[in-house]
C-alpha positions as CSV (number, residue, x, y, z in Angstrom):
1,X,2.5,-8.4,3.1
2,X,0.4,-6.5,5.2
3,X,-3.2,-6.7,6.5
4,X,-5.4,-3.5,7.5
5,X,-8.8,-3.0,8.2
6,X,-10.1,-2.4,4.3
7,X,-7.0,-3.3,2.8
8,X,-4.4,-5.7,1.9
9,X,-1.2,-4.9,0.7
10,X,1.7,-6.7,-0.7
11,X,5.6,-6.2,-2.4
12,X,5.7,-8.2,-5.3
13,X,9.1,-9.7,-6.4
14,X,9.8,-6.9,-8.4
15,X,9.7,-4.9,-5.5
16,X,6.8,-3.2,-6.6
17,X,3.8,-2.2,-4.4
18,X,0.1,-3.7,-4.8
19,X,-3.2,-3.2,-2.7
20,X,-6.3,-4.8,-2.6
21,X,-9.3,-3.8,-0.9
22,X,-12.0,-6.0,0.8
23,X,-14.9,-4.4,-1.3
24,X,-14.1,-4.0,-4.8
25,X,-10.9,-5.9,-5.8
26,X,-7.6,-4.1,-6.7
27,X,-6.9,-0.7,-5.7
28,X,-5.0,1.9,-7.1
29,X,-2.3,3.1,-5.4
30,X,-2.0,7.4,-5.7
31,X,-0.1,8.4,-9.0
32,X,2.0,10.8,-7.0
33,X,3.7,8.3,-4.7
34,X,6.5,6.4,-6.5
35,X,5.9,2.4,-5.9
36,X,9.3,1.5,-7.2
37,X,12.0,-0.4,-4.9
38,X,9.6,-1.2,-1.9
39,X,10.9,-2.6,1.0
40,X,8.3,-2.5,3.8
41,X,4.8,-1.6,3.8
42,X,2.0,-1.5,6.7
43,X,-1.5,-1.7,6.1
44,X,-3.5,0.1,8.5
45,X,-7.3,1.2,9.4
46,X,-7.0,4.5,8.3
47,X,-3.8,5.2,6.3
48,X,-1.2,2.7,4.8
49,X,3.0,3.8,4.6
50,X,5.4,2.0,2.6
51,X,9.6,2.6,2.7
52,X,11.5,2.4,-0.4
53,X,15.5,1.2,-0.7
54,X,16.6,4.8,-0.6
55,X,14.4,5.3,2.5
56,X,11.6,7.7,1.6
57,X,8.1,7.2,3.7
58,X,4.9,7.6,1.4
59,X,2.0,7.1,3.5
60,X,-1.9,7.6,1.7
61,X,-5.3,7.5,3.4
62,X,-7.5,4.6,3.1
63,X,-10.9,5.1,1.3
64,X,-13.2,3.0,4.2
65,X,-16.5,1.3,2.4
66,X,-18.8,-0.3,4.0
């Protein structure tokens, strides 16, 4: 798990990546990165980057609300 500025992400036992923002509930992570196999992720202010098993880095930006 991870805790950013908007968001909150997690790896559920699957190994599958979830996000949550602070506003408006569960978020969407982008179509084009594959979620599969996570092993870390980081939440940050204005991006968050997650590694999967074969070691690929997908980072996307963070939509701020306030």
């Amino acid at each position: 798990m991870s805790v950013g500025l908007q968001e909150v992400c997690a790896i559920s036992k699957e190994d599958k990546l979830k996000c949550w923002d602070y506003t408006s509930g569960f978020k969407e992570i982008p179509k084009e990165i594959d979620m599969e196999e996570i092993i870390d992720v980081s939440a940050g202010q204005q991006q968050n980057c997650a590694v999967t098993k074969k070691g690929l880095l997908s980072c996307w930006p963070v939509i701020l609300k306030y």
